[in-house]
N, C-alpha and C positions, 0 to 999 in steps of 0.2 A: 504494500500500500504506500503512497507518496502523499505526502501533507505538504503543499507549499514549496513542494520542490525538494523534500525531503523523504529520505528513503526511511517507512517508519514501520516493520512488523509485527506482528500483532503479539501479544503475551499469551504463555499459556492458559489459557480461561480456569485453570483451579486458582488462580491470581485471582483475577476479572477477566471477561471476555470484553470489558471494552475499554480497559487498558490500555496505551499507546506508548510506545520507546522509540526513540530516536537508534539508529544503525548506529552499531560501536564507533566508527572513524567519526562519524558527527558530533559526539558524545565528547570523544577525547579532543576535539577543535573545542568544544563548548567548554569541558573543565581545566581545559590550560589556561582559561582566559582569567582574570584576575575579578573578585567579583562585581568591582564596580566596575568594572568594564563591560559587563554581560547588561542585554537589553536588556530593561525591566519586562517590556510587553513579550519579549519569547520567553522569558521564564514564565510568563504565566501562559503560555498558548500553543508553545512549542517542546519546552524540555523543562514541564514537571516532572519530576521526579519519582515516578512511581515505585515502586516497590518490587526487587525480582524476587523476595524474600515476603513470604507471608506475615511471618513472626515481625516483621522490620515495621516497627510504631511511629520510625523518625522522621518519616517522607515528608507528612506535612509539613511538617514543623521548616525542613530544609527548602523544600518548594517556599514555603512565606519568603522565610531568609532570604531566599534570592532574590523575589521579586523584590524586598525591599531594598536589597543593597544593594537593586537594578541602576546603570546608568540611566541617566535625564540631563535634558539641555533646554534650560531656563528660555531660550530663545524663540519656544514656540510659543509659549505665554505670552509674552511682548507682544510677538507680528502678532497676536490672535486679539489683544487690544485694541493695538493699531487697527485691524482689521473690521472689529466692533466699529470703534467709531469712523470709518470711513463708508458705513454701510447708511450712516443716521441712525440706527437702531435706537429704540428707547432703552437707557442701561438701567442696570439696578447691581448694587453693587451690596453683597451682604458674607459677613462674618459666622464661617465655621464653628459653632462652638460644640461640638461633640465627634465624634469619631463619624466616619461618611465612610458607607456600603452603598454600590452602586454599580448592577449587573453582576450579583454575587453568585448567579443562581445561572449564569452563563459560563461558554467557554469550558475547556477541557479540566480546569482543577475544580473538581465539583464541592458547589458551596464554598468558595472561597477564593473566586474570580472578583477582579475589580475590572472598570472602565475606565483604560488605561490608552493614553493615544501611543499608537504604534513606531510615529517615527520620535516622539522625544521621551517617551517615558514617563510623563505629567499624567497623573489621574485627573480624569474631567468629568462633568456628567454630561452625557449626552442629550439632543434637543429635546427626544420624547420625553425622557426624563422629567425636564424641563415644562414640555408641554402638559405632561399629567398631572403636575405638582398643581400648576396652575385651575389645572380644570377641575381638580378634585374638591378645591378652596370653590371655584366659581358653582360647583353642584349642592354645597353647603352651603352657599348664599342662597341659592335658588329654594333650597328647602324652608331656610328660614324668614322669605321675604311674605310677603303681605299676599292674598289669594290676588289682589288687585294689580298688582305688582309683575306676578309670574309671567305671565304672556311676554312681557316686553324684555324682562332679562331675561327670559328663556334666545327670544330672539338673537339678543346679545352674546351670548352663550355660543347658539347652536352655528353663528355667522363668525366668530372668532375662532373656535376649533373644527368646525366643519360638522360634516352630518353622514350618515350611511340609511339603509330602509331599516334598518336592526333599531334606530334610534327612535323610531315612530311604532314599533308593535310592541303592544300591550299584554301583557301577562307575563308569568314567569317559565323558565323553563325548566323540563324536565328531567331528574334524576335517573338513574338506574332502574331504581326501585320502584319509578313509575311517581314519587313523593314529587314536590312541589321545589322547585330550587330558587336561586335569583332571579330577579327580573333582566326582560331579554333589553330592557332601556334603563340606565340608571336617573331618565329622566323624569318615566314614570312615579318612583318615590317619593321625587324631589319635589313636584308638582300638583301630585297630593289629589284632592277635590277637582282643580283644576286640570286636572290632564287631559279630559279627552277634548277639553275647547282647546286646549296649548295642543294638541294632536290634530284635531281638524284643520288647523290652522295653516300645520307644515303641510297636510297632505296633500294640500293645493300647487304646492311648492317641488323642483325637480326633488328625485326619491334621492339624491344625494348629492353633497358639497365640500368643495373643499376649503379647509378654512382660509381666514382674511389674515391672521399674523405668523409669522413663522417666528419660530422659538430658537435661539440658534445656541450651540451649546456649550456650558460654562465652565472657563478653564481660573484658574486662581493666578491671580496678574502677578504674584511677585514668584511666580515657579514651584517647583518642586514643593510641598508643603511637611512631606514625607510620608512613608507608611508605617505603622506601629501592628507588631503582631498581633491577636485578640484572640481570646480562648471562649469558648461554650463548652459545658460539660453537661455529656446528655450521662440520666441515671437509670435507665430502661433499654438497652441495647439488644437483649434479648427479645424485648417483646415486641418491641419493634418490628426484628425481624421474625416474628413467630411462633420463637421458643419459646414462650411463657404466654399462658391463656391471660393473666391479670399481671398488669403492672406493681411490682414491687418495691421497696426501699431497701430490699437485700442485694441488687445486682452492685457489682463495681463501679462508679462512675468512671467514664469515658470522657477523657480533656480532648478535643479538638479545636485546634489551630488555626485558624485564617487570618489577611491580611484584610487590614483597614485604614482609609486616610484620616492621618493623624490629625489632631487638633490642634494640637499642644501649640502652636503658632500664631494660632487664631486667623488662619488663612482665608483671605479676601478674597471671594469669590466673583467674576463679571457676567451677568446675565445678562443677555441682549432679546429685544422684543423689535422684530421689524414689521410692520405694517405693510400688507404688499398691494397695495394701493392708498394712493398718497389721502383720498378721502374718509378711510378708513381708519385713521390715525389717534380720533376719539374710544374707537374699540379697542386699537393699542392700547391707550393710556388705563382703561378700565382691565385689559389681560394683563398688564403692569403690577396694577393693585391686588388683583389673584393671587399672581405667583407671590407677592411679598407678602401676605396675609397669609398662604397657603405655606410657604419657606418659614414663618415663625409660629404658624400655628399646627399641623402637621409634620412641618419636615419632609426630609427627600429621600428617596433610596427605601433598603431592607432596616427592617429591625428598628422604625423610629419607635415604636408603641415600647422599645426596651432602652431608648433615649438616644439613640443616632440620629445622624442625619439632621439637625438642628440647625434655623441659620439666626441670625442678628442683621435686619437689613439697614444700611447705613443712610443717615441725611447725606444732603449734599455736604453740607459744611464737613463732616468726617469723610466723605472720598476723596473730596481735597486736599484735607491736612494730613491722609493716608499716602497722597502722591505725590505731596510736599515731602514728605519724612522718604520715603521711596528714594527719591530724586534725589534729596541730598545721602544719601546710604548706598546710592550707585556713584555718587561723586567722587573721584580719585580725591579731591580734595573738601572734606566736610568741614571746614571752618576760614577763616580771613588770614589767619593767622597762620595756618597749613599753607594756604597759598604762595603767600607773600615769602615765608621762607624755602619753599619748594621753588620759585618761581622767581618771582622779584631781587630776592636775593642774592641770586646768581647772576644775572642778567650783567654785571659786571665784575666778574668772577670769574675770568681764562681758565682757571683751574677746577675750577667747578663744570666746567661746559659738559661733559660726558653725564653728568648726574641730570643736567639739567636738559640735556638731550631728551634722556626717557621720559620726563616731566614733559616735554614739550611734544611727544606719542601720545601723551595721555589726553593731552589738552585738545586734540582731535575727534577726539568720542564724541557723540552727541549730548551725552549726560553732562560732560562738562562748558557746553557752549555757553555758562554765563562767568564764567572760568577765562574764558578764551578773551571775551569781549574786554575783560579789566586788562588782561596782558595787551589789547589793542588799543586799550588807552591811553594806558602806564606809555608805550612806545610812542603814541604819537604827543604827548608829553614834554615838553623842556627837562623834566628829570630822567628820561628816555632817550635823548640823546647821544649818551656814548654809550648806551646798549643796541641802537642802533646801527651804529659804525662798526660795533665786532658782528653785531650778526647778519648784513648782508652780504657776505661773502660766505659765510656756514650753508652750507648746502643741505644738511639735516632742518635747517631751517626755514618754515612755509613763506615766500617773499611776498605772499599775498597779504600779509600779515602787519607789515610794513605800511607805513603813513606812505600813499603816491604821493611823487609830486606834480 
């Protein structure tokens, strides 16, 4: 069998029969590698570690470990900001404050998959994610609004996330057992007395739509936030799997290991809402107020009902002073004072010049372009004058930099 271009045969099924190994030569390329060198998203999707040893308890445990001392490159965060707001997107920008599972229940390491972007190793949540968070918050409103009310945030609703024919039939569906299960609309519920006038309504309406905002999906702007290992310990193992008719408090608890995005940072989340039509932009602002009501009053992902998944959504005044504090904490130079002897001090200092070469690399970055402009002062200055004279002839040195004349 080949996975991705990799040659992967199957385990003997007294293991698992659905099991997966990477070919020995693949294996020994992957364990020569140092571990923060190894992708995060292939340990989780490629070379979990399964077990060729039944008895062998550690697997887990080393599959997490890898994933979390997977490489990540902080750079796809950035452009992915950038990216936000070159879209107009309406942002919303909210603080982590518990451990975040997110497509845990996917992917080859079962129950203990995260969504993980594949070329830099940054866990994000993805848009549906994103989208349900929001809709689940907006079905809760719906329940709790006025019978008078229903029709028209129903509208709101069914035009911001779209619609299918499943979303218009009435009743619930049926069980095995022939019993009575959930309803086949979760709008039914929500709309209570009022459903079948909120139902006549759409039926006049094409039997399906797609919605008016796309949700786009949210990565944490300062990078990598990290992962933290997490245990569950189940104490019925047995009966689970059928050995035991009644659940007991005699079996052995069972620790089980997976991987979850840490908190501990209190990592800043960008959520982006686009509106895909520009007259549409009111229903934006109203799936805005969802998802942020839905993100602190629900939470997102697996296991919030056990307190994951939890956000803190920021005013404007704190995204600011969080990109203020960002901005100067990527600055090669975070103070006047750092500058000026990094920088200014040398400027007439031959001796110095090689120090103040890489000072003068740095001052190239975009992060420090308010950096650059005081050195284009200071030169074009009367105190700047004989720093001028040694450096236009330095070739390490930008002449664009230089007062023309």
């Amino acid at each position: 069998m080949h996975i991705g271009g990799i040659g992967i045969p199957l385990l003997p099924q007294t293991i698992c029969p659905l099991m997966l190994a990477a070919i020995p030569e693949t294996l020994q390329i992957w364990n020569a590698l140092p571990k923060t060198g190894r992708s995060r998203s292939l340990a989780a999707e490629r070379f979990v570690d399964f077990p060729s040893d039944p008895q062998d308890k550690e697997w887990r445990k080393r599959t997490s470990e890898a994933i979390r001392d997977g490489q990540t490159d902080s750079r796809k965060a950035k452009a992915w900001q950038t990216f936000v707001k070159s879209t107009g997107a309406l942002e919303l920008h909210a603080t982590l404050q518990a451990r975040l599972i997110v497509n845990m229940a996917s992917g080859v390491f079962e129950n203990g998959n995260l969504a993980i972007d594949r070329l830099s190793g940054i866990p994000y949540i993805p848009g549906s994610a994103v989208k349900g968070c929001a809709r689940r918050f907006a079905i809760h409103a719906l329940a709790e609004a006025p019978e008078d009310q229903k029709l028209a945030l129903l509208q709101d609703i069914a035009t911001v996330f779209g619609w299918g024919d499943q979303e218009w039939k009435s009743g619930r569906k049926r069980k095995k057992d022939g019993s009575e299960g959930e309803f086949y609309s979760d709008f039914e519920p929500a709309c209570g007395t009022e459903w079948e006038a909120c139902r006549s309504h759409f039926q006049k309406l094409p039997s399906q739509s797609s919605g008016q905002v796309a949700f786009l999906p949210a990565f944490p702007v300062d990078g990598d936030p990290g992962i933290d290992l997490d245990i569950v310990t189940g104490h019925h193992a047995k009966y689970y799997e059928g050995g035991l008719p009644v659940a007991t408090d005699t079996e052995e608890p069972v620790p089980v290991i997976f991987p979850a995005v840490s908190a501990f940072k209190k990592p800043n989340f960008l959520f982006g809402l686009l509106p895909l039509h520009s007259q549409k932009h009111p229903l934006a602002e109203k799936a805005h107020t969802w998802l942020k009501q839905g993100l602190e009053t629900f939470g997102i992902g697996a296991k919030t009902a056990a307190g994951y998944g939890w956000f803190k959504c920021l005013e404007q005044a704190e995204v600011e002073a969080h990109e203020a504090q960002a901005a100067v904490a990527a600055s090669a130079f975070p103070t006047e004072l750092v500058f000026q002897n990094a920088i200014i001090a040398r400027l007439n200092k031959p001796q110095e010049y090689e120090n103040l070469k890489k000072e003068i690399e740095k001052l190239q970055r975009p992060e420090n372009a308010q950096w650059l402009e005081k050195l284009k002062t200071h030169l074009a200055s009367s105190s700047g004058k004989d720093a001028r004279k040694r450096l236009k002839d330095k070739e390490w040195f930008p002449k664009d930099w230089l007062p023309q004349p």
